[in-house]
PQR file with spaces between the fields and no chain letter, atoms N, CA, C, O and H, PARSE charges and radii, in Angstrom:
ATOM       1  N    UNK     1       3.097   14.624   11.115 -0.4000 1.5000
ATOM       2  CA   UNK     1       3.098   13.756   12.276 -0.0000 2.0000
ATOM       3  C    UNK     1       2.797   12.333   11.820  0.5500 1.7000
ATOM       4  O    UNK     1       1.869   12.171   11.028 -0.5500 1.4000
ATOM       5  N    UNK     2       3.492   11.306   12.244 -0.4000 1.5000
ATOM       6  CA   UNK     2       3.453    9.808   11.605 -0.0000 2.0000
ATOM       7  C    UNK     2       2.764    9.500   12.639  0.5500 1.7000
ATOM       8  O    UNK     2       2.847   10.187   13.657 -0.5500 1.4000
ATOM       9  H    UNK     2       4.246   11.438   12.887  0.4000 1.0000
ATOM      10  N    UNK     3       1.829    8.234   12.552 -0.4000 1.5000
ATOM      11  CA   UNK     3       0.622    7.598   13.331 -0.0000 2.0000
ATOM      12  C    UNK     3       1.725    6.276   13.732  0.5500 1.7000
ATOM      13  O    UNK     3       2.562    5.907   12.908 -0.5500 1.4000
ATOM      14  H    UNK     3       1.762    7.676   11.725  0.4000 1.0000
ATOM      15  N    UNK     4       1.651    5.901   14.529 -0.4000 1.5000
ATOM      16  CA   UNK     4       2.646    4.802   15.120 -0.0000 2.0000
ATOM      17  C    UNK     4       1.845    3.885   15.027  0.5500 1.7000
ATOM      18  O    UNK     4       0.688    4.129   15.373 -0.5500 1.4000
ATOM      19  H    UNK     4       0.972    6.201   15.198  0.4000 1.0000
ATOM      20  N    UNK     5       2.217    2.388   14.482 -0.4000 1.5000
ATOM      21  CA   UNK     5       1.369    1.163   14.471 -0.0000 2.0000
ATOM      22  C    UNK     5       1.436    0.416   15.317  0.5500 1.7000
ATOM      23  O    UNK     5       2.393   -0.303   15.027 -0.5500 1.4000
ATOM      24  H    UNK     5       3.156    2.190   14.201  0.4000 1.0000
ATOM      25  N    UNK     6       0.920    0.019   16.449 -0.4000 1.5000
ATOM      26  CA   UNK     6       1.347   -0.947   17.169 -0.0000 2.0000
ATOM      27  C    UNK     6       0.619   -2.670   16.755  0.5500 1.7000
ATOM      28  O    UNK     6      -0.085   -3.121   15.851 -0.5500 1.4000
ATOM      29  H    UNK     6       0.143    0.603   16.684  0.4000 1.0000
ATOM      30  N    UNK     7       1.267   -3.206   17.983 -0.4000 1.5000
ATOM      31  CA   UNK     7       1.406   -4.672   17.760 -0.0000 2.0000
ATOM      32  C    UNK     7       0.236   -4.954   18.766  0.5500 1.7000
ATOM      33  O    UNK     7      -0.548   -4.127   19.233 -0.5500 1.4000
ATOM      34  H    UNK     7       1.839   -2.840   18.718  0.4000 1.0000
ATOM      35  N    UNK     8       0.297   -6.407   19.015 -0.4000 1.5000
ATOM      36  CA   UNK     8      -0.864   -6.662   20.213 -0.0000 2.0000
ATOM      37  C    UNK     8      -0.075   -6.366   21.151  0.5500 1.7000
ATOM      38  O    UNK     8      -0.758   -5.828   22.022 -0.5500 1.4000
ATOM      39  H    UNK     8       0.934   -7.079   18.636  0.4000 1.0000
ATOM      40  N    UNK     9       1.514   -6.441   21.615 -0.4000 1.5000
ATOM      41  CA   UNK     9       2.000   -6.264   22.943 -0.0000 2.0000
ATOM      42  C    UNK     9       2.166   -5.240   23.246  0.5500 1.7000
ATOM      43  O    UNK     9       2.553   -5.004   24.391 -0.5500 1.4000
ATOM      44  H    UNK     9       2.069   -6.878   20.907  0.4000 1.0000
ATOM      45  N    UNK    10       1.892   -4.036   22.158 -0.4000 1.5000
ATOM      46  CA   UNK    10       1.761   -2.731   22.408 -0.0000 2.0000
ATOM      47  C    UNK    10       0.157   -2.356   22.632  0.5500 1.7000
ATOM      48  O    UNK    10      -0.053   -1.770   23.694 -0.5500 1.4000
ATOM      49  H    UNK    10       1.578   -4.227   21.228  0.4000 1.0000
ATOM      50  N    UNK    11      -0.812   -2.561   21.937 -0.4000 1.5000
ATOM      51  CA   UNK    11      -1.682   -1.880   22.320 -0.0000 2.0000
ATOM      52  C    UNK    11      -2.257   -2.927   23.877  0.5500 1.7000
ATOM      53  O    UNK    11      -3.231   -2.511   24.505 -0.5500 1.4000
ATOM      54  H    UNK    11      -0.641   -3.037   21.074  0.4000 1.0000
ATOM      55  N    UNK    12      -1.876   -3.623   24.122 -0.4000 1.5000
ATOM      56  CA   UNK    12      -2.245   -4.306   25.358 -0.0000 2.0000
ATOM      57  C    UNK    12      -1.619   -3.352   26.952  0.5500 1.7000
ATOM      58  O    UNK    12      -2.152   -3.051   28.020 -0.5500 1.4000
ATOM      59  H    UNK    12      -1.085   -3.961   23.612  0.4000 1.0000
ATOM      60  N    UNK    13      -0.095   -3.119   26.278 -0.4000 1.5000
ATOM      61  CA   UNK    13       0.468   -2.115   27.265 -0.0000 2.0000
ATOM      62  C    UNK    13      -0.554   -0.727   27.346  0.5500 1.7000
ATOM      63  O    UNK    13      -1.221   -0.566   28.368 -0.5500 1.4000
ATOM      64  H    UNK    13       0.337   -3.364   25.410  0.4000 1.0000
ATOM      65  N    UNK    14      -0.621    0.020   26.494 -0.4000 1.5000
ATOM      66  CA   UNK    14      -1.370    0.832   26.534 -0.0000 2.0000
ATOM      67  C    UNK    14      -2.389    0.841   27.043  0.5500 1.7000
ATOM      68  O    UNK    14      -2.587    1.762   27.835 -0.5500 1.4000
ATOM      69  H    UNK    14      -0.080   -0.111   25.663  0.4000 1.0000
ATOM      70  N    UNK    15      -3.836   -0.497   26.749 -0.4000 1.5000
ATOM      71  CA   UNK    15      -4.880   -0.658   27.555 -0.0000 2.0000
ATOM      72  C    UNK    15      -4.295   -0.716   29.301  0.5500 1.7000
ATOM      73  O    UNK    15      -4.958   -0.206   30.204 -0.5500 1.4000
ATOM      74  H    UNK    15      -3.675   -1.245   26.105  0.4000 1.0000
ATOM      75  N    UNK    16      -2.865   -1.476   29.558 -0.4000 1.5000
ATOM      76  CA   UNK    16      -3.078   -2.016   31.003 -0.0000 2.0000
ATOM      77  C    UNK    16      -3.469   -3.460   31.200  0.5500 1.7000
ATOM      78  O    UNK    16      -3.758   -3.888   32.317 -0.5500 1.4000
ATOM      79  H    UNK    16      -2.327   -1.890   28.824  0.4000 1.0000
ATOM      80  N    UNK    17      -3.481   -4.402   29.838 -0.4000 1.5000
ATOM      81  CA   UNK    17      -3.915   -5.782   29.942 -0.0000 2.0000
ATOM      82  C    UNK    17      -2.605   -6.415   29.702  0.5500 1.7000
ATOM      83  O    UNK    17      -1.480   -6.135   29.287 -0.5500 1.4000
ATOM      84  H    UNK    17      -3.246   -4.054   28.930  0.4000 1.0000
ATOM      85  N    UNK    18      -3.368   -7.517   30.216 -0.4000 1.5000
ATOM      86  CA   UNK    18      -1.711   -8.502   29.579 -0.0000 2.0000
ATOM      87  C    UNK    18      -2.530   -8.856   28.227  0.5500 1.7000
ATOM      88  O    UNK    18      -3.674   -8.642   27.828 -0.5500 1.4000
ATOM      89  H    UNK    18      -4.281   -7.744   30.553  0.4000 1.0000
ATOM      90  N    UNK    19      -1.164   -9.623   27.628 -0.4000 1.5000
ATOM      91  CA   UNK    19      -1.095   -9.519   25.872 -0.0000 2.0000
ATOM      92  C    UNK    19      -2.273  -11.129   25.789  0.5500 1.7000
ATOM      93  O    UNK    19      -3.093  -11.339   24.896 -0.5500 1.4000
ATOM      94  H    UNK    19      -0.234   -9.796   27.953  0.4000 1.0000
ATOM      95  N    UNK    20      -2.035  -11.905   26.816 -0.4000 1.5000
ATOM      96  CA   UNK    20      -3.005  -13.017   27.040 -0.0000 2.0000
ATOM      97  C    UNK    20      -5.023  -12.628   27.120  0.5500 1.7000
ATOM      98  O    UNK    20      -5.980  -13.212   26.613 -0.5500 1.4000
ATOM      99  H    UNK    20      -1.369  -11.735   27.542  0.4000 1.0000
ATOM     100  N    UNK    21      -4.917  -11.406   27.998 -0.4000 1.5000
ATOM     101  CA   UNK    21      -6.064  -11.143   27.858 -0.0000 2.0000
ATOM     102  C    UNK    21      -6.691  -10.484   26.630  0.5500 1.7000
ATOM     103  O    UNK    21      -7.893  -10.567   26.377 -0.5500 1.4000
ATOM     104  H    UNK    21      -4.139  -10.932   28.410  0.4000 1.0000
ATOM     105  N    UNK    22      -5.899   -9.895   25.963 -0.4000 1.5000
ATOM     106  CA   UNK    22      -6.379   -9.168   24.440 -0.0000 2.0000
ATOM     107  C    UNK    22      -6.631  -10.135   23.823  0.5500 1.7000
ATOM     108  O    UNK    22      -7.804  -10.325   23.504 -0.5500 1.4000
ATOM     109  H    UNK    22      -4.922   -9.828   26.168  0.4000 1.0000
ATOM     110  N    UNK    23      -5.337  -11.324   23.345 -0.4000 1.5000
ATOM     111  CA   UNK    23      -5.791  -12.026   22.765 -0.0000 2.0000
ATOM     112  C    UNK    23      -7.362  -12.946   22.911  0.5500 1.7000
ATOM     113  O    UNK    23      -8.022  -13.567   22.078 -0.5500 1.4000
ATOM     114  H    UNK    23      -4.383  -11.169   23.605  0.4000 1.0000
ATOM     115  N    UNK    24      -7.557  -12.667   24.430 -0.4000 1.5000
ATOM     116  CA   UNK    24      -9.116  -13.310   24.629 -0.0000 2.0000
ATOM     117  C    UNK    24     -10.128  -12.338   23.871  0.5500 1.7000
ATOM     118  O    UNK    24     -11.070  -12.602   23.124 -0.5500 1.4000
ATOM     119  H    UNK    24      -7.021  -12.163   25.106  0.4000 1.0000
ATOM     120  N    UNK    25      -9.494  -10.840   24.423 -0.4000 1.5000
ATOM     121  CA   UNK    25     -11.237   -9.990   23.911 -0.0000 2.0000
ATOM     122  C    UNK    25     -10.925  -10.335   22.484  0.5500 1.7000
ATOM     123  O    UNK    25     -11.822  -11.033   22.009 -0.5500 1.4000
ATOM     124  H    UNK    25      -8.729  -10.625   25.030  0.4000 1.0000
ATOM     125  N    UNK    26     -10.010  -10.093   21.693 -0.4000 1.5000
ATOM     126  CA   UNK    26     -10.155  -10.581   20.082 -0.0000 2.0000
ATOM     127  C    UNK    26     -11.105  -11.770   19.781  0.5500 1.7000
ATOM     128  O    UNK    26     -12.176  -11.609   19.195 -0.5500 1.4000
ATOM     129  H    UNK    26      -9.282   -9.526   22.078  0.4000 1.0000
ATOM     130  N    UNK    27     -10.564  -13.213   20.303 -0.4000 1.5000
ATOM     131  CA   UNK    27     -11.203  -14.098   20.074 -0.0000 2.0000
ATOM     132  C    UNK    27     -12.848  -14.027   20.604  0.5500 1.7000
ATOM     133  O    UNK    27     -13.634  -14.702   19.939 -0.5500 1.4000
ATOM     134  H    UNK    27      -9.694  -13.344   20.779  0.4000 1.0000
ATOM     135  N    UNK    28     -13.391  -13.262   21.739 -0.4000 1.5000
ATOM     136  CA   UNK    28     -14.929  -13.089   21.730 -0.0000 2.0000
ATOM     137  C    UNK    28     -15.676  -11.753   20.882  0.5500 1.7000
ATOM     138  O    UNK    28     -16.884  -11.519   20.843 -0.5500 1.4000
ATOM     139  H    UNK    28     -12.752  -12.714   22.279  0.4000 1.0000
ATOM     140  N    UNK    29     -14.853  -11.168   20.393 -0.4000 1.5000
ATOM     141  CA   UNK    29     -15.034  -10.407   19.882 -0.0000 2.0000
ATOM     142  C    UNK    29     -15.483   -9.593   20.520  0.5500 1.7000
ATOM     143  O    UNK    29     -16.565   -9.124   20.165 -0.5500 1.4000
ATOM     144  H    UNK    29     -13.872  -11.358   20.425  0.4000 1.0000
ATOM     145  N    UNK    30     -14.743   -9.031   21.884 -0.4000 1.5000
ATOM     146  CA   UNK    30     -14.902   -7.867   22.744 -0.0000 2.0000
ATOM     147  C    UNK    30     -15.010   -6.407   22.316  0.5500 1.7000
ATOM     148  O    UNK    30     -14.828   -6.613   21.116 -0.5500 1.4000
ATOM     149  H    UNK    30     -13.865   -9.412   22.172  0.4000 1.0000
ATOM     150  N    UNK    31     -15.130   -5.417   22.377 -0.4000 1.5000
ATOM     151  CA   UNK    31     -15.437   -4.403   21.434 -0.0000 2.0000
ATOM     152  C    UNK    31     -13.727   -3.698   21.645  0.5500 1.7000
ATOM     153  O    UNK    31     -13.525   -3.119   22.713 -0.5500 1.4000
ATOM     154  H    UNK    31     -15.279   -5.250   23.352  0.4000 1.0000
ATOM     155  N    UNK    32     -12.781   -3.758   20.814 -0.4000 1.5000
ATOM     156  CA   UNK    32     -12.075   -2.939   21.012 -0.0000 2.0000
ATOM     157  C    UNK    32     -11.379   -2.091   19.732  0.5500 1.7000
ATOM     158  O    UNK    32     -11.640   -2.423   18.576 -0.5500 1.4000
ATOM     159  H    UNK    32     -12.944   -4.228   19.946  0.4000 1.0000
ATOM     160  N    UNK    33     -10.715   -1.267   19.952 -0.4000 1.5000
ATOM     161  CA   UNK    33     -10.216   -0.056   18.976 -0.0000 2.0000
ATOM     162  C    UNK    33      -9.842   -0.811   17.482  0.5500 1.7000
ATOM     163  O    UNK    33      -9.053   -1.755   17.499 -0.5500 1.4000
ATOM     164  H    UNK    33     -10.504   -0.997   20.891  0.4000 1.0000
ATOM     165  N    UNK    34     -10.439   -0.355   16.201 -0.4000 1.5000
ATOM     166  CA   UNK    34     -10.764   -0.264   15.188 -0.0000 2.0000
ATOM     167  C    UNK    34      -9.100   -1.260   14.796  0.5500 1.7000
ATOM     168  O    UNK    34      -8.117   -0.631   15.187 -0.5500 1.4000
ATOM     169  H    UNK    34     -11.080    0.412   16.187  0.4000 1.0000
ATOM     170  N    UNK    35      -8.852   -2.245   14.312 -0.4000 1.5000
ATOM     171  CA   UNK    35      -7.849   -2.915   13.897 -0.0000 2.0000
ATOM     172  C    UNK    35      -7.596   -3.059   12.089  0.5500 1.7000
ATOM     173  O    UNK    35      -8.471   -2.871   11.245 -0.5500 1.4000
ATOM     174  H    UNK    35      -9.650   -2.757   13.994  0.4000 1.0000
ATOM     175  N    UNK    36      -6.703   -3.296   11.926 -0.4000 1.5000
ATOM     176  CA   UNK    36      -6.228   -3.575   10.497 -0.0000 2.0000
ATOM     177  C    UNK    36      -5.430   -4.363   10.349  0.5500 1.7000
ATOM     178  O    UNK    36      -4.555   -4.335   11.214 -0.5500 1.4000
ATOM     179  H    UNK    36      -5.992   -3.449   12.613  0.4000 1.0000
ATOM     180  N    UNK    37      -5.270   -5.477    9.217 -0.4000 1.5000
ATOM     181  CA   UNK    37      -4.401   -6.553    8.965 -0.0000 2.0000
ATOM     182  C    UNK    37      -3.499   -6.090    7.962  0.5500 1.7000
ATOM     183  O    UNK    37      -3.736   -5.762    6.800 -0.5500 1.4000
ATOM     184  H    UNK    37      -5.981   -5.499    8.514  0.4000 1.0000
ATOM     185  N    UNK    38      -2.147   -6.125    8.765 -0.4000 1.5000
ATOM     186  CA   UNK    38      -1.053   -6.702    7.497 -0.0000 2.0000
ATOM     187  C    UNK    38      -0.509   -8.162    7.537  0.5500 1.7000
ATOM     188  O    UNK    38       0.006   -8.754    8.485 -0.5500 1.4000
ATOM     189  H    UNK    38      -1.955   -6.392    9.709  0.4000 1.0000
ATOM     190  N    UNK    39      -0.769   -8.625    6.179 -0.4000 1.5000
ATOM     191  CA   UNK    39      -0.943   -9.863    6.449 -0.0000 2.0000
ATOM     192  C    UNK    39      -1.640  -10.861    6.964  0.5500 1.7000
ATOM     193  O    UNK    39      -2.597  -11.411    6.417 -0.5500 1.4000
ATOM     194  H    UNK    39      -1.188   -8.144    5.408  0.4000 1.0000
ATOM     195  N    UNK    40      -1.122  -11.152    8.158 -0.4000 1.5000
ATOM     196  CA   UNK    40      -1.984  -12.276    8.844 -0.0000 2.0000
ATOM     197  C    UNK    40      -1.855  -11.815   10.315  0.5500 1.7000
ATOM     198  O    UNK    40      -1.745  -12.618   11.242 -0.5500 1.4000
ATOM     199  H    UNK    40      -0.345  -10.706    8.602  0.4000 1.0000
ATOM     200  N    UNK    41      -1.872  -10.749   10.440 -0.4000 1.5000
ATOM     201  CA   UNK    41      -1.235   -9.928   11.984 -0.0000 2.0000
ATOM     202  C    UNK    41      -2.291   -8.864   11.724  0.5500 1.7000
ATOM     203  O    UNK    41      -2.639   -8.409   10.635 -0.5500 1.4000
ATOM     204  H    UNK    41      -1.961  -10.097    9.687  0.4000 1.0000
ATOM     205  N    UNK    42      -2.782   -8.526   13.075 -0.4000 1.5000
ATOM     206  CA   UNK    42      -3.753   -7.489   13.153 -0.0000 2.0000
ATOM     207  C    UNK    42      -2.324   -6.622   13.955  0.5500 1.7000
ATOM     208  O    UNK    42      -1.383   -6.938   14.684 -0.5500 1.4000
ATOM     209  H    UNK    42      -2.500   -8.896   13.960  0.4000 1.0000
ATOM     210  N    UNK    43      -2.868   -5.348   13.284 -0.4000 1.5000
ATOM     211  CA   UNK    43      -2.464   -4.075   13.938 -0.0000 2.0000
ATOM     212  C    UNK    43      -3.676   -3.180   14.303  0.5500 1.7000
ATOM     213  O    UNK    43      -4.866   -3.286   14.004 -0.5500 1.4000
ATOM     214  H    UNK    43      -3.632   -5.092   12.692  0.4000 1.0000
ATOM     215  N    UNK    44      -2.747   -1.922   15.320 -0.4000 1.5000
ATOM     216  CA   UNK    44      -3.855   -0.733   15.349 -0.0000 2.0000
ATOM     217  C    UNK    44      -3.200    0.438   15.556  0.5500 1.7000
ATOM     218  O    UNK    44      -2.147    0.652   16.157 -0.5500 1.4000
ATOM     219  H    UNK    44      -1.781   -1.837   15.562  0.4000 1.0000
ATOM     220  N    UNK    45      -4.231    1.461   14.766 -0.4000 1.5000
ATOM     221  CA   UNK    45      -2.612    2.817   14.916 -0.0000 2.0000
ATOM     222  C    UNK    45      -3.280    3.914   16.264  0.5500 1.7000
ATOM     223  O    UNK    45      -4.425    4.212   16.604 -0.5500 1.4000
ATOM     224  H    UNK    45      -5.086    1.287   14.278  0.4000 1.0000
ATOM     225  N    UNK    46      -2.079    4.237   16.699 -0.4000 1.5000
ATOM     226  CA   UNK    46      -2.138    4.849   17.871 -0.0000 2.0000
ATOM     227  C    UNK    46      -2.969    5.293   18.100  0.5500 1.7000
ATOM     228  O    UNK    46      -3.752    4.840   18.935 -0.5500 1.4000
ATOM     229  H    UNK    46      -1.149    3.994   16.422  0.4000 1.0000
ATOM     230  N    UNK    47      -3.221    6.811   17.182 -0.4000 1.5000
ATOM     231  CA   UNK    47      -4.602    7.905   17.323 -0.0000 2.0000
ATOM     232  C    UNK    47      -5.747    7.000   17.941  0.5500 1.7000
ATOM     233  O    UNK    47      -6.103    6.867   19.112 -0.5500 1.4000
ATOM     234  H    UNK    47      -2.585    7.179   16.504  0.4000 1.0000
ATOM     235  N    UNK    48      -6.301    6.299   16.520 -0.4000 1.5000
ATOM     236  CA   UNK    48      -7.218    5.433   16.624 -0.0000 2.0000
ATOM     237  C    UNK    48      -7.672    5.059   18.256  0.5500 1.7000
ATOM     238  O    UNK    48      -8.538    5.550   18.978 -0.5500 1.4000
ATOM     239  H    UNK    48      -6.011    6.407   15.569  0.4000 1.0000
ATOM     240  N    UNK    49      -6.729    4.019   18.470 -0.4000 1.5000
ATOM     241  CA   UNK    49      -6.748    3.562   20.258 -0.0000 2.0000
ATOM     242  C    UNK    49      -7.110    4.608   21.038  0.5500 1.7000
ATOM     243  O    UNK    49      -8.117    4.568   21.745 -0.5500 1.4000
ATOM     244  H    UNK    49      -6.025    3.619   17.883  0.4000 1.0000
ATOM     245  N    UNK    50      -6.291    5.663   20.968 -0.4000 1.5000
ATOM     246  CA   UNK    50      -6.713    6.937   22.182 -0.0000 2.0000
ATOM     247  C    UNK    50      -7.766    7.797   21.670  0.5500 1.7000
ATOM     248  O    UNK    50      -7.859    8.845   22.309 -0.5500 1.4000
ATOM     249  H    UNK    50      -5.473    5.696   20.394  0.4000 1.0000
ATOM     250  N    UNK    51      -8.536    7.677   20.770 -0.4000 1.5000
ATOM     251  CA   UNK    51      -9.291    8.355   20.378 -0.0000 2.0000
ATOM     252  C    UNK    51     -10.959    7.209   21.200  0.5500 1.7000
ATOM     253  O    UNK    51     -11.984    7.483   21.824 -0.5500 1.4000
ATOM     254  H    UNK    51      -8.460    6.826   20.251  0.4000 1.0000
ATOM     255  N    UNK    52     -10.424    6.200   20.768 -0.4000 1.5000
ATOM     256  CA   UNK    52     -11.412    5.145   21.510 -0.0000 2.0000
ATOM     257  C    UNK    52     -11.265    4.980   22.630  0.5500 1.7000
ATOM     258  O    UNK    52     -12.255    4.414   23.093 -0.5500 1.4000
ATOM     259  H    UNK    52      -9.591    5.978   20.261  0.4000 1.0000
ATOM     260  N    UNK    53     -10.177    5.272   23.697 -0.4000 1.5000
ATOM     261  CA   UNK    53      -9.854    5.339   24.799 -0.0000 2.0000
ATOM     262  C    UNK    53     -10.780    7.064   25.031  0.5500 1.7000
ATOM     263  O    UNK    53     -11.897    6.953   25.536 -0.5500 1.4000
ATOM     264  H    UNK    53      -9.372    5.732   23.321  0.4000 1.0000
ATOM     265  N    UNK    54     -10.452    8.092   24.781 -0.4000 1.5000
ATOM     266  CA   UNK    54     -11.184    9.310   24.806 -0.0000 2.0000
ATOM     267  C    UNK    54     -12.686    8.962   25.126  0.5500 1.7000
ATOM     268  O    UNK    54     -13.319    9.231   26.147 -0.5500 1.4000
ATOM     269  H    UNK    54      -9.544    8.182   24.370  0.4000 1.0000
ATOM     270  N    UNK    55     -13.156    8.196   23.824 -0.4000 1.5000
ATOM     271  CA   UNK    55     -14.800    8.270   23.679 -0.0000 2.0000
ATOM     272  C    UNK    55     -15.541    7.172   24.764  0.5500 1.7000
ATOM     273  O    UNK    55     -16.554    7.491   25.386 -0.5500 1.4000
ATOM     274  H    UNK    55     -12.641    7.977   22.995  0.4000 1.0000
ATOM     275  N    UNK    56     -14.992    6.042   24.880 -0.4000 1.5000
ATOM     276  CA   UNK    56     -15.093    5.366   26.496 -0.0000 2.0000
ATOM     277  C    UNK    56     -15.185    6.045   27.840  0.5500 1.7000
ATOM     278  O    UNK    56     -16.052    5.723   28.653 -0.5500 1.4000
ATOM     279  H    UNK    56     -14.169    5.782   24.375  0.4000 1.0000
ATOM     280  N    UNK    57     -14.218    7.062   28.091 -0.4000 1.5000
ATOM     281  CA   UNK    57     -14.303    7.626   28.988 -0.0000 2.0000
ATOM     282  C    UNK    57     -14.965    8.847   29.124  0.5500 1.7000
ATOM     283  O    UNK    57     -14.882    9.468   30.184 -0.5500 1.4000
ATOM     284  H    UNK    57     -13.514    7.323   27.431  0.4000 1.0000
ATOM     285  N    UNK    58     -15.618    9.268   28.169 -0.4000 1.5000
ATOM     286  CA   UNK    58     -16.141   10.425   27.634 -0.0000 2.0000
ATOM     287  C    UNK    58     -17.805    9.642   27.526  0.5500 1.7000
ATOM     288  O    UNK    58     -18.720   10.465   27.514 -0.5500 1.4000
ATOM     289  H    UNK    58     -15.685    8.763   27.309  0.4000 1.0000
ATOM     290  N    UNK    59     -18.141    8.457   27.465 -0.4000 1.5000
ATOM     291  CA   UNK    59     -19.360    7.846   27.449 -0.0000 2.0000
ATOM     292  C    UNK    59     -19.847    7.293   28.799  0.5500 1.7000
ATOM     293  O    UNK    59     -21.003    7.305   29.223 -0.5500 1.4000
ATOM     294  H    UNK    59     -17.397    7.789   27.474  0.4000 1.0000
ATOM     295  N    UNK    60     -18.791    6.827   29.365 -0.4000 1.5000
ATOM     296  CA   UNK    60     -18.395    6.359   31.108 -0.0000 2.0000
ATOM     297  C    UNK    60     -19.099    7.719   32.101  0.5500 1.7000
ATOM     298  O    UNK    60     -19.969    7.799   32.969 -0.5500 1.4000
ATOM     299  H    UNK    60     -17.852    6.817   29.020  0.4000 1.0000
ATOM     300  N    UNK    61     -18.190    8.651   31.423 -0.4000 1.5000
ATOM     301  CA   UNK    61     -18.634    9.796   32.655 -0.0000 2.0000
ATOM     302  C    UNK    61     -20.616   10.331   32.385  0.5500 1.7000
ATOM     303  O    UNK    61     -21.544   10.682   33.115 -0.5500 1.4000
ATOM     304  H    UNK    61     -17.483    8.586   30.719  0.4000 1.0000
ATOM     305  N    UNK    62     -20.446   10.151   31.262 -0.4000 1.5000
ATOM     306  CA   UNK    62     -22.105   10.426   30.597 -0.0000 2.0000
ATOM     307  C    UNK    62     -23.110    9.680   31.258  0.5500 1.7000
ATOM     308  O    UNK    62     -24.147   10.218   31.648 -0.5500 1.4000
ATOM     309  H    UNK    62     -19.692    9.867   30.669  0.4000 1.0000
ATOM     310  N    UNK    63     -22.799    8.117   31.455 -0.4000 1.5000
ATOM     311  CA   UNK    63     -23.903    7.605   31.962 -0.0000 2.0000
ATOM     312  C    UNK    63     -23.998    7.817   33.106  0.5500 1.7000
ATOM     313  O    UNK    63     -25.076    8.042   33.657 -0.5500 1.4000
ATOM     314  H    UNK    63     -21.957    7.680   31.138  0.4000 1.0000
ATOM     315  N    UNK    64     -22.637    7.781   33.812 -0.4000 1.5000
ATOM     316  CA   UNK    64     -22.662    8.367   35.278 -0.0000 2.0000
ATOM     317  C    UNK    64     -22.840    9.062   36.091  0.5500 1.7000
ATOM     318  O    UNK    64     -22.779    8.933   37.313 -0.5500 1.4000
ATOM     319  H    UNK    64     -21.762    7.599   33.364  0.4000 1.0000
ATOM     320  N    UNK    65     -23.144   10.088   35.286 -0.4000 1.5000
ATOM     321  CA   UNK    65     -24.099   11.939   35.439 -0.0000 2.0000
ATOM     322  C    UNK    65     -25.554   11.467   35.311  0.5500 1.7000
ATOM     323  O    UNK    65     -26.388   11.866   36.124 -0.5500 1.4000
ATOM     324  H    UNK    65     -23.194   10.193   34.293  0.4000 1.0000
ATOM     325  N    UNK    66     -25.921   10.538   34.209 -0.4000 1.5000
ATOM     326  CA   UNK    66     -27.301   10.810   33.618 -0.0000 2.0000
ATOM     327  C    UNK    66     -27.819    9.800   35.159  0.5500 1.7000
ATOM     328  O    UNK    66     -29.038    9.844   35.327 -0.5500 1.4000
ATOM     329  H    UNK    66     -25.244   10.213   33.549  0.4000 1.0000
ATOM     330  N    UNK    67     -27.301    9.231   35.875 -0.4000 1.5000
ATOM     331  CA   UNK    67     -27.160    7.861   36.934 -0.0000 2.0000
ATOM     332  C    UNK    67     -27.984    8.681   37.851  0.5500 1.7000
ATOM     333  O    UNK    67     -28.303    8.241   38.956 -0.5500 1.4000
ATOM     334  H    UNK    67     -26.311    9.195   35.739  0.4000 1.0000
């Protein structure tokens, strides 16, 4: 199974943001899914993202029980 790399206009689709707002959480250094540079371009591979998408929502529902 190949891990698909996306771009910022892909993993932005995926979050549900526009590609304007990623580029903000990058620049504050918002906490998001584990990135890698080729070159001078950040990427991020799929798993990764939904695996951090998983553990968000899997931490979300936790505090919201413990609430």
């Amino acid at each position: 199974m190949s891990d698909r790399i996306l771009n910022p206009a892909q993993l932005a689709e995926i979050l549900n943001i526009k590609t304007s707002t990623l580029y903000s959480h990058l620049s504050r250094r918002t906490p998001l899914p584990k990135s890698f540079r080729v070159g001078s371009q950040t990427r991020w591979r799929e798993s990764v993202v939904w695996r951090w998408i998983e553990k968000r929502e899997k931490d979300r529902k936790q505090r919201n029980f413990e609430n």
